[in-house]
C-alpha positions in Angstrom: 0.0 0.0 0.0 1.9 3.4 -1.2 0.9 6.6 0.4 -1.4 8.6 -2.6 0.6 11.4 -3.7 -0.7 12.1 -7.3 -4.1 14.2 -6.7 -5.1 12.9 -9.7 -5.3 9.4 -8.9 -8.9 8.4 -7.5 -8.2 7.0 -3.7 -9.3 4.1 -2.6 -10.8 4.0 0.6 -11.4 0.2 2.5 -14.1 0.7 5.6 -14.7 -2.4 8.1 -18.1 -2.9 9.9 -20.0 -5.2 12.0 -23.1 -6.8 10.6 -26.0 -4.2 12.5 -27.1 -0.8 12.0 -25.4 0.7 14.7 -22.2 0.0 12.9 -23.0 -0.4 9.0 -25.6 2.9 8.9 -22.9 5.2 9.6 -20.2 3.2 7.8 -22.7 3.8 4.8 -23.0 7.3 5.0 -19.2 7.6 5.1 -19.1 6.1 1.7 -21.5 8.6 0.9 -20.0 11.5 2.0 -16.2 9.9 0.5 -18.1 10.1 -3.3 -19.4 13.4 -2.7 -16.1 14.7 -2.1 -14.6 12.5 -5.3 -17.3 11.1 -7.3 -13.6 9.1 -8.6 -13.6 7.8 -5.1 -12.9 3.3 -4.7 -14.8 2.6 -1.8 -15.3 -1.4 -0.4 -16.6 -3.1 2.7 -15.0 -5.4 5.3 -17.8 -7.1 7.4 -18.6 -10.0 8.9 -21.4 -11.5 6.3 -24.2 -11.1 8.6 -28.1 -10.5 6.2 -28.2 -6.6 6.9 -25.1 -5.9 5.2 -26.0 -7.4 1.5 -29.3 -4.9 2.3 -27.6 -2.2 3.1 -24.2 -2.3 1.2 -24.1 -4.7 -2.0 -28.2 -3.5 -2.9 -25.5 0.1 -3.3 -23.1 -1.2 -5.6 -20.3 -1.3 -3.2 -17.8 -4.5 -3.2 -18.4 -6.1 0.3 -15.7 -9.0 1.6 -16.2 -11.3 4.3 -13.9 -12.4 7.0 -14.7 -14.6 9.2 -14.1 -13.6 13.1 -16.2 -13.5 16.0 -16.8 -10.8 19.0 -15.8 -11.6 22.7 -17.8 -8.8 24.8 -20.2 -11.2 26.9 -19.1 -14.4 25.7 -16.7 -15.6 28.7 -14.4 -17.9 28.7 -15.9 -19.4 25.5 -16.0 -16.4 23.4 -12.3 -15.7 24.2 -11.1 -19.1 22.6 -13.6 -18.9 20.1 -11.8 -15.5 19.0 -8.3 -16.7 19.5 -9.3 -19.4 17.3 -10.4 -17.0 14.1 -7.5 -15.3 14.4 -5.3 -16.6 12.1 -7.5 -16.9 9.4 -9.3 -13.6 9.8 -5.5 -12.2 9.4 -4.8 -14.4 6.2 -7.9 -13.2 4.9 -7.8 -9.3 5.6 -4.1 -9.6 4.4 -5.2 -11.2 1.0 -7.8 -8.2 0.8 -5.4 -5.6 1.7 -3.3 -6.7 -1.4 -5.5 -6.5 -4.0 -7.5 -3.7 -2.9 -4.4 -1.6 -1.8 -6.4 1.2 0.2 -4.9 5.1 1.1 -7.4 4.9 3.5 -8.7 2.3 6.1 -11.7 3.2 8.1 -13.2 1.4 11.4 -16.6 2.0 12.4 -16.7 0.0 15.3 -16.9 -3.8 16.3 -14.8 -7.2 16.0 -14.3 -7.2 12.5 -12.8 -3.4 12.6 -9.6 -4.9 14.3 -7.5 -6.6 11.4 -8.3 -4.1 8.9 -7.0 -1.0 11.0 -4.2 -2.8 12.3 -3.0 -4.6 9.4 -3.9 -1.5 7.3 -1.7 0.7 9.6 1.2 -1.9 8.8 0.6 -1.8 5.1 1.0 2.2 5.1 -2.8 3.1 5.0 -3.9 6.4 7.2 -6.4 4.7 9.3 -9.2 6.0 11.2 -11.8 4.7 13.7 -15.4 6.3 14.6 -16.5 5.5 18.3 -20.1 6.2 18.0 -21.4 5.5 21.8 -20.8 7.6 24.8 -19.5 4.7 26.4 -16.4 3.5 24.2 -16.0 -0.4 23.0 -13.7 -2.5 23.4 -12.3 -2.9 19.4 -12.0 0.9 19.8 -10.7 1.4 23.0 -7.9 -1.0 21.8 -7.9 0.9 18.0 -7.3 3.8 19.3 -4.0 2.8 20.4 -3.5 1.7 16.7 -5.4 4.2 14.4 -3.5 7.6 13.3 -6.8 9.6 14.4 -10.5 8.9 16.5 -13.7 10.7 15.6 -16.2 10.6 18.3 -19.7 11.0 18.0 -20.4 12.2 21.7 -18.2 15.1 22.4 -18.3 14.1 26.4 -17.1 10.2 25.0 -14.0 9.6 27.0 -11.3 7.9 25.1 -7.8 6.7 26.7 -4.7 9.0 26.9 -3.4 8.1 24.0 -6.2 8.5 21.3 -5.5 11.3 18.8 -9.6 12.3 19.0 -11.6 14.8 16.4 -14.7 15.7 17.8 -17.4 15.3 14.2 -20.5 14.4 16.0 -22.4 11.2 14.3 -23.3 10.0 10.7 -26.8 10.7 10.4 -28.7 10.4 7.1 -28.3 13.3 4.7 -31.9 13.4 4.3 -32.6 14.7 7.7 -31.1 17.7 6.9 -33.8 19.0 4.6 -36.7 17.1 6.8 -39.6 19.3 7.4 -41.6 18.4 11.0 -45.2 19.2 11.4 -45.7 20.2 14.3 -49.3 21.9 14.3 -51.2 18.1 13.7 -53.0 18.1 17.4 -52.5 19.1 20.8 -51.8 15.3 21.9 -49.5 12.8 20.1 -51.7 10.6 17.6 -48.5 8.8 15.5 -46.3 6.6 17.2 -43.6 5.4 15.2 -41.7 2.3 17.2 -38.0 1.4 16.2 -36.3 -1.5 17.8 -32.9 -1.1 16.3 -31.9 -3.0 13.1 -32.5 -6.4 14.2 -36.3 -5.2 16.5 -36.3 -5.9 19.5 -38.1 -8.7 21.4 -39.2 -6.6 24.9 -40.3 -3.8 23.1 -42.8 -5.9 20.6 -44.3 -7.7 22.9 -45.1 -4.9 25.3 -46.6 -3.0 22.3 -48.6 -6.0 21.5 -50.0 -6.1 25.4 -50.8 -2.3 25.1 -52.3 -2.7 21.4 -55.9 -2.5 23.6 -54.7 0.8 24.8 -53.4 2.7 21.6 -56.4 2.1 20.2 -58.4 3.9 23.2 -55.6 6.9 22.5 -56.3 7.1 19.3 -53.1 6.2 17.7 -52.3 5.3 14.4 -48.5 3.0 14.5 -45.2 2.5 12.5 -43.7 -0.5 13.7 -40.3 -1.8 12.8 -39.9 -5.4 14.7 -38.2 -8.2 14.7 -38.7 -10.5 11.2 -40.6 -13.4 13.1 -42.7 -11.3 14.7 -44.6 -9.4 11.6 -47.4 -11.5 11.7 -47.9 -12.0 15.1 -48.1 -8.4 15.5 -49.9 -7.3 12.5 -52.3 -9.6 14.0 -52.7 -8.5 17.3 -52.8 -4.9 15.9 -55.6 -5.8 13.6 -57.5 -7.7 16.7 -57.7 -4.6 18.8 -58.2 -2.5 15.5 -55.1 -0.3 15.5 -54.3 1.1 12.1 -50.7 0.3 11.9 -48.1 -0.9 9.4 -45.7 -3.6 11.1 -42.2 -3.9 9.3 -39.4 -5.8 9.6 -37.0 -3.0 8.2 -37.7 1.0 7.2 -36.4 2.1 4.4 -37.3 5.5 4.5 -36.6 6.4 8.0 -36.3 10.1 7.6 -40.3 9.9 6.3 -41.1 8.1 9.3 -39.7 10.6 11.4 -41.6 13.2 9.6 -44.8 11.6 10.3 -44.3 10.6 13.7 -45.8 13.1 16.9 -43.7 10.5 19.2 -40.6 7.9 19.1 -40.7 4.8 20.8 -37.2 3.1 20.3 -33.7 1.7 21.6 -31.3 3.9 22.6 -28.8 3.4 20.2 -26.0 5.8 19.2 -27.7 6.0 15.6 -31.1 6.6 17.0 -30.4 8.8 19.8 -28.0 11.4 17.4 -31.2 11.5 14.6 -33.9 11.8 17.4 -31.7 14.8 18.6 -31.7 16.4 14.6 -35.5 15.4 14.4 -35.8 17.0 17.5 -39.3 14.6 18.3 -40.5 13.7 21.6 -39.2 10.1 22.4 -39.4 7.4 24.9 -36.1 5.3 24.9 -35.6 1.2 26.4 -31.9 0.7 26.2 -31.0 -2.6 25.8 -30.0 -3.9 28.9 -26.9 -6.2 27.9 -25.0 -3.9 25.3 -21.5 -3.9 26.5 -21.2 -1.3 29.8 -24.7 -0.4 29.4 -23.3 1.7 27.3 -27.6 2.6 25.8 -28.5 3.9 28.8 -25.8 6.6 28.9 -26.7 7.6 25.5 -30.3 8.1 26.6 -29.3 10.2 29.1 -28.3 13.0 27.0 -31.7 13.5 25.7 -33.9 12.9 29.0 -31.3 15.3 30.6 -32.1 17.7 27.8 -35.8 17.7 28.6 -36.6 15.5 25.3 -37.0 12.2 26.3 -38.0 9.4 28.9 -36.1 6.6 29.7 -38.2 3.1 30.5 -35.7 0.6 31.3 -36.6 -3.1 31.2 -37.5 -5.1 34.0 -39.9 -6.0 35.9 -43.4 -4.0 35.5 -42.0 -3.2 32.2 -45.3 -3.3 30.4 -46.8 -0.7 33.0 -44.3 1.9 33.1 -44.4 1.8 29.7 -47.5 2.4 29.7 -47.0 5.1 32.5 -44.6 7.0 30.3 -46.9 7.0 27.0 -50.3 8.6 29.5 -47.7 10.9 30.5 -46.7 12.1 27.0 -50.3 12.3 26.2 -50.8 14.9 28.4 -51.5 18.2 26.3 -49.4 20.2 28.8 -46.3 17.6 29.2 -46.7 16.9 25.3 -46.0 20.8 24.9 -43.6 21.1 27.1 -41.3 18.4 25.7 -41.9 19.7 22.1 -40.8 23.8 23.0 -37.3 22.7 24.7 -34.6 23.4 22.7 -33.1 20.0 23.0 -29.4 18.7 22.1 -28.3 20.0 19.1 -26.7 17.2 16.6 -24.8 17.5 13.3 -26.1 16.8 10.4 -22.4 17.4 8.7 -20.0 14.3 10.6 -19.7 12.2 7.8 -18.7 15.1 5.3 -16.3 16.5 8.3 -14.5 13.1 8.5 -14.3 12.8 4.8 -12.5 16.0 5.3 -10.4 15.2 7.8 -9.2 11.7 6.4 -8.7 13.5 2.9 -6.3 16.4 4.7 -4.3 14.6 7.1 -3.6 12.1 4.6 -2.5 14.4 1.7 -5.0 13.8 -0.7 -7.0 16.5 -2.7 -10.2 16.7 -4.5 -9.8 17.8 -8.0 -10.6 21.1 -8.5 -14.3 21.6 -10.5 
């Protein structure tokens, strides 16, 4: 890999994410942002060949390898040897891709299968750069960090070690957010609730709303449901049964829509979701999943509950009824008004282009002039 010092020559930028929206969404808009800086731009994938990916990346165009590794957060004993194991093929592998892709740039975006690209791409000569998108760092980037020549954060109070060279960009978010326009004049109470489990759904969430489909339809709502894949039909059912107009999905294309025609969010507390509820600037009511690694959800909820903007109903026990507790309270004219006039946490709409820009200057490479 030889550094790129022709500003003619198109660069070719490698970027390695895990297999779920949290990772591959903003990995995408990166690309994005990469061929609106150099429409000449090479761009390819690194993941880990989980279904979401061929959605989200090959339905685009891009080239998408494989390498086969696995993650060791919650896994034990077990999930160490199981790593330790992958190893030396995941290395052959990313070394073989590496070769014939010869990248100038080699992006992490978080995750297990981040780790052999941005090392190995760092050996190889590549500028490489890694994008911590939670408040609470992982591990692949805690360690990565250590490795990569610079760090974006998504959360500017994210606390990376020492030695992390760290630009503050904010989060991918989807360009189309920037031009969304938000009605907020449709009723004094919130009638359209749109429900977002993350990626893969999520199993608490749908079968709470499916306990409390007797209850949206007494409050009048109307749903957009994104669950998990076995559970469309179970749910349309239910939702059909108590008479709530509703559309159950297992994925949302056009999210940006669905957050224009939503009075309140009912979702995980992703890093993703929390940064576009905070553009959106909706009313939400956020479940973190209890077992992502140092509960790191939670913390991202906070910055929006602290704001004013958002409730936090954890999981647990009584789960369905302070659920229910938090959507009478949001239903309230008064509390409904009051969440929608605060200011709330302002987000950028502008990380993906501002990382473009940074990889693109530190590394020496130039767009060509128009």
């Amino acid at each position: 890999m030889k550094p790129l010092t022709d500003p003619n020559e198109a660069p070719r930028i490698l970027i390695a994410a895990s297999g779920t929206g949290g990772h591959l969404f903003p990995a995408l808009y990166i690309a994005l942002a990469f061929q609106r800086a150099d429409p000449r731009a090479r761009i390819a994938f690194i993941g880990s060949g989980r279904p979401l990916e061929a959605k989200l990346i090959d339905s685009r165009g891009y080239t998408r390898h494989v390498i086969r590794t696995v993650g060791v957060m919650n896994r034990g004993l077990r999930g160490v040897v199981e790593y330790l194991l992958t190893v030396p093929l995941a290395v052959l592998e990313t070394q073989r891709i590496l070769r014939q892709f010869s990248p100038h740039i080699v992006i992490g975006v978080g995750g297990y299968v981040s780790v052999w690209p941005v090392v190995l791409g760092r050996l190889g000569g590549a500028f490489t750069w890694i994008h911590e998108g939670e408040l609470k760092p992982g591990l692949a980037n805690w360690l990565l960090s250590l490795v990569a020549h610079r760090t974006s954060i998504a959360f500017e109070q994210a606390r990376m070690p020492s030695w992390a060279r760290v630009v503050y960009t904010g989060h991918p978010v989807r360009p189309e957010l920037r031009d969304l326009s938000c009605d907020w004049e449709r009723g004094a109470v919130p009638r359209r609730l749109l429900v977002m489990g993350g990626s893969q759904g999520a199993q608490a969430i749908d079968e709470a709303c499916e306990a409390l489909s007797a209850k949206f339809i007494s409050w009048g709502f109307e749903i957009m449901h994104q669950t998990r894949p076995e559970n469309v039909d179970r749910l349309k059912a239910s939702y059909e049964k108590a008479g709530v107009k509703a559309s159950v999905l297992p994925f949302i294309d056009d999210l940006a829509r669905a957050f224009e025609w939503c009075d309140l969010v009912l979702s995980r507390a992703g890093a993703g979701a929390v940064m576009e509820l905070g553009v959106v600037n909706k009313p939400a009511i956020l479940v973190p999943y209890p077992h992502a690694q140092g509960n790191h959800q939670l913390a991202n909820a906070r910055t929006l509950c602290d704001a004013g903007k958002a409730l936090i109903v954890e999981q647990g026990s009584d789960f369905e009824l302070r659920l229910s507790k938090a959507l009478e309270q949001l239903r309230d004219p008064s509390e409904y008004a009051a969440f929608l006039s605060r200011p709330g946490v302002t987000r950028s709409t502008s990380a993906a282009d501002e990382i473009v820009r940074n990889c693109l200057k530190l590394r020496g490479l130039h767009t060509p002039r128009k």
